[in-house]
N, C-alpha and C positions, 0 to 999 in steps of 0.2 A: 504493500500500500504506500509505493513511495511516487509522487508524481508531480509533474506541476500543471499548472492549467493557464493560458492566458489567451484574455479575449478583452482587444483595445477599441471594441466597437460597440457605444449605444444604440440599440435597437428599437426601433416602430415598427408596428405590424398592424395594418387593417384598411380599411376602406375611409381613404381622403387623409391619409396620417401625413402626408407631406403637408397640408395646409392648416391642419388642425395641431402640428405640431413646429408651425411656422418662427417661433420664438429660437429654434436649434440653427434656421438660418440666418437670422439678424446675427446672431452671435457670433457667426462664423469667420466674418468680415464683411467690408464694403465692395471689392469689386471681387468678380466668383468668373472663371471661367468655367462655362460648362461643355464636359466633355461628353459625345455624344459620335453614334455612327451616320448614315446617312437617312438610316428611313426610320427605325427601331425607335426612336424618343419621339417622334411624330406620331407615326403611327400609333404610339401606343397612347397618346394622349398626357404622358407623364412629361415631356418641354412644355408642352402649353400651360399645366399645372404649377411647374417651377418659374417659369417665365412670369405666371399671374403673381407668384406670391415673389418675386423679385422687385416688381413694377411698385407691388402693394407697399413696398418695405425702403422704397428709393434706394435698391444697391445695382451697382452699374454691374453688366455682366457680358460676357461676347461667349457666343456660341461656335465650338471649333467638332464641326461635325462632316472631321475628315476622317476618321477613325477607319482604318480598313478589317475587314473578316480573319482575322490572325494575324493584330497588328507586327507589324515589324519594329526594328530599329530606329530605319530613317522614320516611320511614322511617330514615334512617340516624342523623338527628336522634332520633330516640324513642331509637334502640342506644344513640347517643353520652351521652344522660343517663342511662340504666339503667347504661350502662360506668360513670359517675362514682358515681352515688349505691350500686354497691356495691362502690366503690373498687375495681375492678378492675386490675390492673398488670401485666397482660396478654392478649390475647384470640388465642382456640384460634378458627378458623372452621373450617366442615364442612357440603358443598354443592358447587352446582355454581357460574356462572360468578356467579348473583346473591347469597348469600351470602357467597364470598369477597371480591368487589368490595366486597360494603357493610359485610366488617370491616375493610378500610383505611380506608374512610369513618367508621368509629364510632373505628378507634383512633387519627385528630387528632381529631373533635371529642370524646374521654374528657377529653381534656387541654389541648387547646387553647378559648379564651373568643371563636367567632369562630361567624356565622353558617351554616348549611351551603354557601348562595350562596359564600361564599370561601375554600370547597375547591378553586375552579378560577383562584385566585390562584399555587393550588400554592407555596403559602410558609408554613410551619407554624412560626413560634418556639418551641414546643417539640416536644422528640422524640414523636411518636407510639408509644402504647403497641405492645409488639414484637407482632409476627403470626404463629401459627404457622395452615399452611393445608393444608386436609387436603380433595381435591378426590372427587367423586363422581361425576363425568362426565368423559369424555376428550372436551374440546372447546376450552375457554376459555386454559387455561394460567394462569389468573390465578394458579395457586397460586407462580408464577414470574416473573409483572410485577411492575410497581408500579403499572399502570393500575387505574382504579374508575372502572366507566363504569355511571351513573346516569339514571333518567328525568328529565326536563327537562318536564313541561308548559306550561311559562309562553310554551317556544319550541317546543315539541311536536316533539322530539325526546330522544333519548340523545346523552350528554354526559360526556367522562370525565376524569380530574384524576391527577396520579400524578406524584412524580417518586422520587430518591433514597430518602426516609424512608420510603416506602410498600411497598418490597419488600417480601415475609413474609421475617421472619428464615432462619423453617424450613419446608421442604413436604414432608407424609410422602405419598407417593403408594402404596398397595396397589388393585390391579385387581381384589379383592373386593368394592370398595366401588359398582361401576359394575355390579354385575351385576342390582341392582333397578332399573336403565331399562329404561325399554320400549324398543321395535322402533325407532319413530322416533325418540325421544330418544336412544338409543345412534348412529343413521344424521345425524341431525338434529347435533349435536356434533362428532362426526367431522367433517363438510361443515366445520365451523365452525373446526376444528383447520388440516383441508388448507388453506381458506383464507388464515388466519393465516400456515400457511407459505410459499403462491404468490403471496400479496400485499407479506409482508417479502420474497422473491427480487426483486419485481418491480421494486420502490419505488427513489428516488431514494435511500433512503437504506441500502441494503443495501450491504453488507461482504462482503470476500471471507472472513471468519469468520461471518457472519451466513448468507450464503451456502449454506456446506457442512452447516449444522445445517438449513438449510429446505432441504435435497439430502434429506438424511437422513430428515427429517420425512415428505417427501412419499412419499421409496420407502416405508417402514414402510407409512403409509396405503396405498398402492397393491398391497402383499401380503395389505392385507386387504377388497379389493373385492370378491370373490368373496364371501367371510365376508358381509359386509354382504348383497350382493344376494340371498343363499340365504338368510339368517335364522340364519344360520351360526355364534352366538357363544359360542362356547365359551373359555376363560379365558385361553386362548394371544393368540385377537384382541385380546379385551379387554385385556390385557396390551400388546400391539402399541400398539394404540392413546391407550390413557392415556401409552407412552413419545414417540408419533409428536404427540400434543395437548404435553406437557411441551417437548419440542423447538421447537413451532411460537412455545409460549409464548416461549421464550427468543430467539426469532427477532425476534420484534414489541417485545420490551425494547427493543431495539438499533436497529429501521425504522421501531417503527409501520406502521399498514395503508393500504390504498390504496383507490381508489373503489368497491370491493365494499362497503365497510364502512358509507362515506360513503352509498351510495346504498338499501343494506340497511335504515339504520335508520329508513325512513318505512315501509317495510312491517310492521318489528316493530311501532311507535307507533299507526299509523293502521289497519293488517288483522291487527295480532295475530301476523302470520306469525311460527316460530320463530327468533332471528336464523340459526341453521346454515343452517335453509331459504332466508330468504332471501338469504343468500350463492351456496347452490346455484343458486339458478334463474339469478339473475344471473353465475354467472364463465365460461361459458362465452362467452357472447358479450363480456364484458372481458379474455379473453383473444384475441378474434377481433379487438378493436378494436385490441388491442393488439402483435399478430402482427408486423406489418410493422417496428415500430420494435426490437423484442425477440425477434426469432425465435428468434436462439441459444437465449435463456435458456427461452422457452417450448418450444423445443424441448427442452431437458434435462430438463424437468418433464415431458415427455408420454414423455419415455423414462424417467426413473426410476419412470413410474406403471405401464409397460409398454404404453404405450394409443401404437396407429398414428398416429394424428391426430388432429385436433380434435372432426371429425362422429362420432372412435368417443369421445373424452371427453364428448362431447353427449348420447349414446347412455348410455354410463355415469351420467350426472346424471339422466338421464329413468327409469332403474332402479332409483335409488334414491330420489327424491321424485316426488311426483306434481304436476305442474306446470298448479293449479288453484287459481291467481290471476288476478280479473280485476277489470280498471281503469278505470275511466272515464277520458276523454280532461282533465278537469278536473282529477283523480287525477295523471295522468301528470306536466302541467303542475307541479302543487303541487310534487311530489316533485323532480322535476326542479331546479326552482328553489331547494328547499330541497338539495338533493343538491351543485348548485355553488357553494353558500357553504362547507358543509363543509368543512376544512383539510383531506381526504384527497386532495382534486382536485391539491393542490400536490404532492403526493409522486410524483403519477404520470409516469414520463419524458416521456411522448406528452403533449403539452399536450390539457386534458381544456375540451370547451366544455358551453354549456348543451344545444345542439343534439345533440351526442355524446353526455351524457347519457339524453336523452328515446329516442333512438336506440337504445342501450342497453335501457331499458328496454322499450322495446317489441319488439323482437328477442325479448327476453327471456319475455315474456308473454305476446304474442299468436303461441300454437303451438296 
């Protein structure tokens, strides 16, 4: 029972909390840039909302809604000098997992003299501007880490940086904001969330507090699989779910994730795949790998999902993504070897090889 726990993020949760809890952003400062991708904070009605209680409060703010789908370097770098050149002394994000990520990245480089490469020194001598994060998909939890995981081309992969300073101060979460995803992207997130929370359960580095939150995380998701498989979403799930992602996120604060994640991000890089998806295709067989050494605990997760066993959580993955990835045997290789450098291979109890790996993936793909 020896553990620590930290969580640098106060939390709102419900319907109209960013206006009703409008006093969190007078507080924040006078000018706010808000970071934002191109459609996602429109569409979802949540700019208009912050914009209104901006106007309402006389704080000057500029909207930098360049943000790309797996921001990059140069992208977080463009945020970081827009943050500076309109002095910005605070930044509002609003988005899903890739605009939150890359307002922790803009607010060191607003203020910090360092190049984007040495975000992953994670040493920031000065405070990064405060973050308030306002999420639009229940998937990522970012609005609850401190993680900012970013495209990496040079190593052609995703790559993430985060420590203390990077929490959002503040994260207003309302389940209206998630209601402009689509069918996939609402199922696609979710996978991404459950994730999150069976791979913090699973990890070396899980807590018997970390524990009971990805308990919790994963029943929520699992009263909402029906919801999912029928197209089923009405405000109650969506609700469920932005609570069941916020959960997961505060799980992966505390564990970080495990070889889903490590292994997922050549599918995102190299076939585009969504990352939720490609965590789904892959965890049913890293949980199969993983069985013998972990069965208690995989067994606890296949009962709070309410699923018999593995072949019917198998069953359930195949329901909800369509599993219509294919690899070349060179593919497999590449990733493979890119997959056991990853630092997630360390977290895993079951010593993780290259050959387990590949194994892995091809269980996984060739169905």
């Amino acid at each position: 029972m020896q553990f620590k726990f930290r969580l640098g993020t106060k939390t709102y949760f419900g319907t109209d909390c960013v206006k009703s809890n409008k006093e969190e952003i007078a507080a924040a400062g006078t000018r706010c840039m808000i970071v934002t991708g191109r459609y996602s904070g429109k569409a979802s009605g949540a700019l208009d909302d912050v914009v209104s209680v901006l106007d309402e409060l006389s704080i000057d703010y500029y909207v930098f809604d360049k943000v790309e789908n797996n921001p990059s370097l140069e992208n977080v770098e463009a945020g970081g000098r827009a943050a500076r050149e309109f002095n910005a002394d605070f930044i509002i994000g609003i988005g899903g997992g890739s605009p939150l990520d890359a307002s922790k990245a803009i607010a060191v480089l607003a203020v910090n003299d360092m190049q984007p490469i040495e975000l992953y020194k994670n040493s920031f001598p000065i405070q990064p501007l405060p973050i308030l994060a306002i999420p639009t998909t229940a998937g990522t939890g970012s609005e609850v880490t401190p993680y900012s995981i970013l495209t990496r081309p040079d190593i052609e992969t995703k790559m993430s940086f985060g420590n203390d300073q990077t929490f959002p101060k503040v994260a207003f979460l309302d389940a209206r904001y998630t209601t402009s995803m689509s069918r996939d992207t609402t199922v696609n997130t979710a996978i991404d969330a459950l994730s999150h929370a069976v791979e913090g359960y699973l990890t070396k580095r899980s807590t018997p507090l970390s524990d009971a939150l990805a308990l919790e995380s994963i029943s929520v998701f699992g009263s909402c699989i029906e919801n999912l498989v029928n197209n089923d979403f009405d405000m109650d799930m969506r609700e469920k779910l932005l609570y069941s992602s916020m959960l997961a996120g505060m799980v992966i604060s505390q564990t970080g994730t495990s070889i889903v994640h490590g292994m997922g991000y050549p599918l995102t890089y190299f076939k585009d795949v969504h990352h939720g998806k490609a965590n789904g295709l892959l965890m049913t067989e890293y949980l199969k790998f993983n069985y013998d050494c972990q069965t208690e605990k995989i067994n606890n997760i296949l009962s709070a999902l309410k699923i018999r066993d593995l072949d019917e959580f198998e069953k359930v993955m195949d329901r909800l993504i369509v599993n219509d990835l294919k690899l070349s045997e060179d593919e497999y290789e590449k990733f493979s070897r890119q997959s056991e450098k990853h630092k997630s291979v360390n977290y895993n109890l079951k010593p993780v090889t290259y050959d387990d790996i590949l194994n892995i993936y091809k269980k996984s793909l060739n169905k």
